[in-house]
N, C-alpha and C positions, 0 to 999 in steps of 0.2 A: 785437603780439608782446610778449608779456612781456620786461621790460628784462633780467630776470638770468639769461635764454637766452646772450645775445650777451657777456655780461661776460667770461665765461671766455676768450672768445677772444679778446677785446683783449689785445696784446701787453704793456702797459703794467702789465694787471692778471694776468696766467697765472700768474705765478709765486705768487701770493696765497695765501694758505690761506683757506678756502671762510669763515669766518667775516667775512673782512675785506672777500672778495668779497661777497656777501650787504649787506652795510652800504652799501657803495660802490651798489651794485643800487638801496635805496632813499633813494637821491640824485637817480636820472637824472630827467632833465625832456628825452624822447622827445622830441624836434622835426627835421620833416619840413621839406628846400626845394626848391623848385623852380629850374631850370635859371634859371642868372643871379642869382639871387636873395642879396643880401647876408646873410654870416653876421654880419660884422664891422666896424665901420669906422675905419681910423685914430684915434689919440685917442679912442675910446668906453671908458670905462672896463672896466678888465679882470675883471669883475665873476665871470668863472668862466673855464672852461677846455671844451673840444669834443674828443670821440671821434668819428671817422668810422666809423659804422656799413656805410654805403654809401655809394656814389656817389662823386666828385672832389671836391675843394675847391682852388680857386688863391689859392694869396697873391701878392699883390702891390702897387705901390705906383704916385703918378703921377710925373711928373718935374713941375718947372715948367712946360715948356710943354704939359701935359696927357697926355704921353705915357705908356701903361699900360705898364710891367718888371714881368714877373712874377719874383717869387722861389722861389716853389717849387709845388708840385704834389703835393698829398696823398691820400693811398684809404683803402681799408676798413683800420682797425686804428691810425689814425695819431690823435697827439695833436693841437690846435692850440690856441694861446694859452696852453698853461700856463706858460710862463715869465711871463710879463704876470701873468698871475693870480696865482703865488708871489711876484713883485716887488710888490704890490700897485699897479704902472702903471698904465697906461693901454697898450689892442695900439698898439704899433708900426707895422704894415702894416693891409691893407684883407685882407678875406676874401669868397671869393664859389662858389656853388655852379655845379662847370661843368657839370653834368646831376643829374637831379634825386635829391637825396641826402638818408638818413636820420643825422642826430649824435646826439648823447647829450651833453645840459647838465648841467655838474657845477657848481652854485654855491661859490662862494669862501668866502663863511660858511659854508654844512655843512661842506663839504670840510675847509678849519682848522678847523672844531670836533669833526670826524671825527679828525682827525689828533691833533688834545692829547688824544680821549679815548682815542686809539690807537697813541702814537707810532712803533711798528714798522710802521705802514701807508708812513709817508713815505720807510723807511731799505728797507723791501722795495721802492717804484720807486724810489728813487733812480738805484741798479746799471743799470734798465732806460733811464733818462733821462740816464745818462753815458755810455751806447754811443751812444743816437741823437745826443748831441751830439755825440761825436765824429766819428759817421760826418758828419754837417753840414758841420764845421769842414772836413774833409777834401772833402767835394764843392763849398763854396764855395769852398776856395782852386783847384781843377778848373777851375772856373766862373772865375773873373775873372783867373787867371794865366795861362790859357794861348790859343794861336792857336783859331779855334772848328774845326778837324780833329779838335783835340786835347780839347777841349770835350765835345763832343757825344760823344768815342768815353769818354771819363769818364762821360758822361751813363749810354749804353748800358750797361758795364760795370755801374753802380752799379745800374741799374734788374734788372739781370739777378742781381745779386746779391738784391737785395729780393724775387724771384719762380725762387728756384731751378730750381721742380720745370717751370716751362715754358719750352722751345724757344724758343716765335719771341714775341718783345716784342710787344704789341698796344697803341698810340697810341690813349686817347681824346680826345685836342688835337688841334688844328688845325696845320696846317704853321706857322701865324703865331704860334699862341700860344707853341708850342715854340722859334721862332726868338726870342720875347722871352724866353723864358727863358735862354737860352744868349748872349744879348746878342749877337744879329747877326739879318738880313733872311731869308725866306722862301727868297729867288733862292739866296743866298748855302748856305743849308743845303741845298734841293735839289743844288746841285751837288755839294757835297761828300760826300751820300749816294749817287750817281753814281758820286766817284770812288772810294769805298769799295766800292762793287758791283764793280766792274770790277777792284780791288784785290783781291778775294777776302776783303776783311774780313766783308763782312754779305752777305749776299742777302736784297732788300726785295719785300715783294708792293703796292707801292705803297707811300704813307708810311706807313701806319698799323700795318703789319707788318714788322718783320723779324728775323731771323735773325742770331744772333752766327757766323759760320766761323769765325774763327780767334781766339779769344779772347787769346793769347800777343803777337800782333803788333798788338791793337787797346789791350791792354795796352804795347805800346812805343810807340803812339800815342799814350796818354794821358800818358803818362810826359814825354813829347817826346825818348825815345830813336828816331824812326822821323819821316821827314816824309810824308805821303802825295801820292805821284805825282800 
């Protein structure tokens, strides 16, 4: 597929005027993974930045005793590593493709040489990379400040906000992966989506589907105005 099909609808880049799109088009270096497969790995130099064309990507990191935390969970339209790449770092976390996914490689040299010959490229996403930080800052403080009722119903909310136009949320994780993300066990999440069911919050078709009901009260969830029965 030609790379400057898919440009326009990355989020990152929409608001672009088509000349600046166009330019950014002949940077991509198209690269395909397969399910598991490393994009990234801690400490590897930040040598560029990745669009998710398709498919998932997990970040995440190990602890000491080898234990995998995921930190976040990305899809089609999402940036990764540009911060590292802008810092001129090295990525922070590991990256890995959770089925089989197409990115779009933006090198760090064209990119900054894109950018001084073009300086209104950088000030056009800016706008768009100070909303998703924010929305960030605000889903990890969700994530590690609160009981995981209150977690998880953040979780859902958030997801449901990123996917307006559909009804019932569709899980391509595993019950375990998503309990590493939300920092608690499989058992522990199962139940609590249980008691959400019966609470009239969600209706789930199994894990990998469900349904917001009551979005008001899964909001005084998240909040921790609500404790769930």
């Amino acid at each position: 597929m030609d790379p400057k099909e898919p440009i326009g609808s990355i989020p990152l880049f929409r608001e672009l005027p088509d000349r600046q799109r166009r330019a950014l088009a002949s940077l991509v270096v198209d690269k395909p993974y397969k399910r598991g497969e490393t994009v990234f790995s801690e400490g590897d130099e930040g040598s560029g930045f990745y669009v998710i064309i398709s498919g998932r990507v997990k970040i995440f990191k190990f602890s000491p005793d080898g234990k995998e935390q995921i930190l976040h969970i990305f899809g089609p339209g999402d940036p990764i590593g540009e911060a590292a790449m802008f810092a001129g770092k090295p990525f922070p976390a590991n990256a890995a493709a959770l089925e089989e996914s197409r990115l779009f490689f933006f090198s760090r040299i064209e990119f900054m040489r894109l950018i001084k010959q073009d300086p209104t490229l950088a000030m056009n996403m800016l706008a768009v990379l100070s909303q998703r930080l924010q929305r960030f800052a605000a889903l990890i403080e969700d994530l590690s400040l609160k009981e995981v009722p209150g977690r998880l119903a953040a979780y859902l909310l958030y997801l449901s906000a990123q996917r307006p136009a559909k009804e019932t949320l569709q899980f391509d994780i595993s019950m375990k992966q998503l309990s590493s993300l939300l920092g608690t066990i499989p058992e522990t999440l199962s139940r609590i989506v249980t008691r959400m069911n019966k609470a009239g919050l969600i209706r789930s078709e199994g894990f990998r589907r469900i349904r917001i009901m009551d979005p008001a009260s899964l909001k005084e969830l998240a909040s921790g105005k609500r404790r769930l029965d």
